[in-house]
C-alpha positions as CSV (number, residue, x, y, z in Angstrom):
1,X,-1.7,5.4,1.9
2,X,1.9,4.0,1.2
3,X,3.2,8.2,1.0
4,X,1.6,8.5,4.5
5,X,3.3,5.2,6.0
6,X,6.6,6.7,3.7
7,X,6.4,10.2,5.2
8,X,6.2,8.0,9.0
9,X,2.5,9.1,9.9
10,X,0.1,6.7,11.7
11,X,-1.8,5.1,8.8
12,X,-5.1,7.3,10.0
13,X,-7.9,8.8,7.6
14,X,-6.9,12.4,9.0
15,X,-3.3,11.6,8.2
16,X,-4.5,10.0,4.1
17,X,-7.0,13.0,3.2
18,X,-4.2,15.4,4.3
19,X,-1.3,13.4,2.3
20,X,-4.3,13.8,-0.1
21,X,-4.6,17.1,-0.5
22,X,-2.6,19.1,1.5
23,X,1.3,17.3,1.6
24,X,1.6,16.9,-2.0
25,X,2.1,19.5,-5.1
26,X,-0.5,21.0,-6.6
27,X,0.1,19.7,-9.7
28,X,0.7,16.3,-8.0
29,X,-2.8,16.8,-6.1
30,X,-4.7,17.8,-9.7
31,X,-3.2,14.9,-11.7
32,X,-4.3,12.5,-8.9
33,X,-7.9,14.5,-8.8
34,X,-7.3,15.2,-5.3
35,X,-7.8,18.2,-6.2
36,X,-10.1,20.1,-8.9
37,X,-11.1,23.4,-10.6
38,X,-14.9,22.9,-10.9
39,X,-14.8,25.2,-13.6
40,X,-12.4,27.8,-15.9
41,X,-10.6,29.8,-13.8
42,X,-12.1,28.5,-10.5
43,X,-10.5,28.5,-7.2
44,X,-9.1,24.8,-7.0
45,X,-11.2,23.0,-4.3
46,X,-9.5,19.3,-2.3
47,X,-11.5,16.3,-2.1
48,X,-13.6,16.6,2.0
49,X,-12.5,13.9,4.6
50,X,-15.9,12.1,4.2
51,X,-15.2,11.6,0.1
52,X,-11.5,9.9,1.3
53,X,-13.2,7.9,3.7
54,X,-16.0,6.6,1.4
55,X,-13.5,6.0,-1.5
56,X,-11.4,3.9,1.1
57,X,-14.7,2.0,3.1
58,X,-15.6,1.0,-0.9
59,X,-12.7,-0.3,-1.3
60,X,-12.6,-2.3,1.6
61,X,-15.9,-3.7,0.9
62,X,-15.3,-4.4,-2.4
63,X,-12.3,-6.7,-1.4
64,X,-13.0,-7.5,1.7
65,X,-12.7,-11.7,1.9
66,X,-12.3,-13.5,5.4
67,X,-15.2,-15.4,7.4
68,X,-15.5,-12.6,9.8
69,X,-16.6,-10.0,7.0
70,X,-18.3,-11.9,4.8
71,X,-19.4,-15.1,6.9
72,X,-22.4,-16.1,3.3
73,X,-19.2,-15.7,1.0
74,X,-19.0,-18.5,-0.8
75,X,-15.6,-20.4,-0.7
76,X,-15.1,-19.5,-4.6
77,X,-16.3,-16.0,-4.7
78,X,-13.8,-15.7,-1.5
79,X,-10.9,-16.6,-3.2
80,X,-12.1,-14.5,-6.2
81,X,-11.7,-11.6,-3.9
82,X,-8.2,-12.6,-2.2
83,X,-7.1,-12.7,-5.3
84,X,-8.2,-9.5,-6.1
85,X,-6.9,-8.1,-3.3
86,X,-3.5,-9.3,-3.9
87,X,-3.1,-8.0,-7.5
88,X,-4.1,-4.8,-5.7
89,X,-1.6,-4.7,-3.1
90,X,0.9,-6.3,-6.3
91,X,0.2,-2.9,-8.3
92,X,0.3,-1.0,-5.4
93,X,3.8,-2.2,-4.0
94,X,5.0,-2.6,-7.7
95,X,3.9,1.5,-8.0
96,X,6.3,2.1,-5.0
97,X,9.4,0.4,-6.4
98,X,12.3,2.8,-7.8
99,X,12.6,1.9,-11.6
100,X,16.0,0.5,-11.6
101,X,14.7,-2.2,-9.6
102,X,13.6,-5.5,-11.9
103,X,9.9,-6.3,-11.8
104,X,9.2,-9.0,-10.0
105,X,6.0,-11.0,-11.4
106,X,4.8,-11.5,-7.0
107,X,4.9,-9.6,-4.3
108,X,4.4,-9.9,-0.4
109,X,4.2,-7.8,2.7
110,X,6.6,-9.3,5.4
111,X,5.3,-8.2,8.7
112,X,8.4,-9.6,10.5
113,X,10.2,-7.7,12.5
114,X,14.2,-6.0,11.1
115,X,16.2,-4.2,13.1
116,X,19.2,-1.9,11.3
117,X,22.6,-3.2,12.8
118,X,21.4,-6.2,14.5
119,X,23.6,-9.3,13.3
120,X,21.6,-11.8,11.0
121,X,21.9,-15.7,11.2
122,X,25.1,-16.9,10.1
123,X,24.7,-19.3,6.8
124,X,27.1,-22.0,6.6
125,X,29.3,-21.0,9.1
126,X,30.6,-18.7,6.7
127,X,29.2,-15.7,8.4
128,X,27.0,-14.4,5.9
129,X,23.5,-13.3,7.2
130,X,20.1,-13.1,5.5
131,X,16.8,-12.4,7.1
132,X,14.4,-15.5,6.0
133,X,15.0,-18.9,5.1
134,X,18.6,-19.0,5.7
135,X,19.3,-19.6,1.5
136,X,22.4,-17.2,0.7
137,X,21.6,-16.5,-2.7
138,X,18.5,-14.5,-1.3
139,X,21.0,-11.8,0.2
């Protein structure tokens, strides 16, 4: 999902099964099991739209949390699950980071809105900006 947003497609299940198995290498799509051989020397064969979009509806179900999915959750098993689902977005973000970044021990999606070139909050009246909480050792 995260080389379809990257490649700046509309998050959609055509758009995943064909990052899936048509936009990557070959050897990228094998190692991934994208794509197979079902046998030696076999013509290699891609996973079929319906298998991406049961492998992505299970895990939805699996971690899927709030009142309005699960209304019979119980509190404890929904914050089982939300935790769950935030070590998987963790790995998934982590997985995305270039290694000569530091690993941060918590992540978090920040849905706010950035625009490139737009001047940021001054701090201090020293002119330093810094999208957030306004702390300038955060820039």
């Amino acid at each position: 999902m995260l080389l379809t947003v990257g490649d700046k497609r509309p998050l959609t299940l055509v758009n995943v099964h064909a990052t899936l198995t048509k936009n990557l290498a070959l050897s990228a799509r094998i190692a991934l099991g994208t794509e197979y051989r079902p046998g030696p020397g076999a013509e290699p064969r891609s996973l079929s739209i319906r298998q991406v979009r049961y492998l992505l509806e299970a895990i939805e179900k699996r971690l899927a949390y709030t009142e309005g999915r699960l209304p019979d959750l119980a509190p404890e098993d929904r914050e089982v699950r939300a935790g769950a689902l935030q070590h998987v977005l963790d790995k998934i973000i982590e997985a995305s980071l270039p290694e000569h970044l530091p690993r941060p021990t918590s992540l978090a999606l920040d849905d706010r809105p950035r625009v490139l070139g737009q001047r940021q909050e001054a701090i201090g009246g020293r002119g330093i900006g810094r999208f957030g909480t306004g702390d300038s050792r955060d820039i």
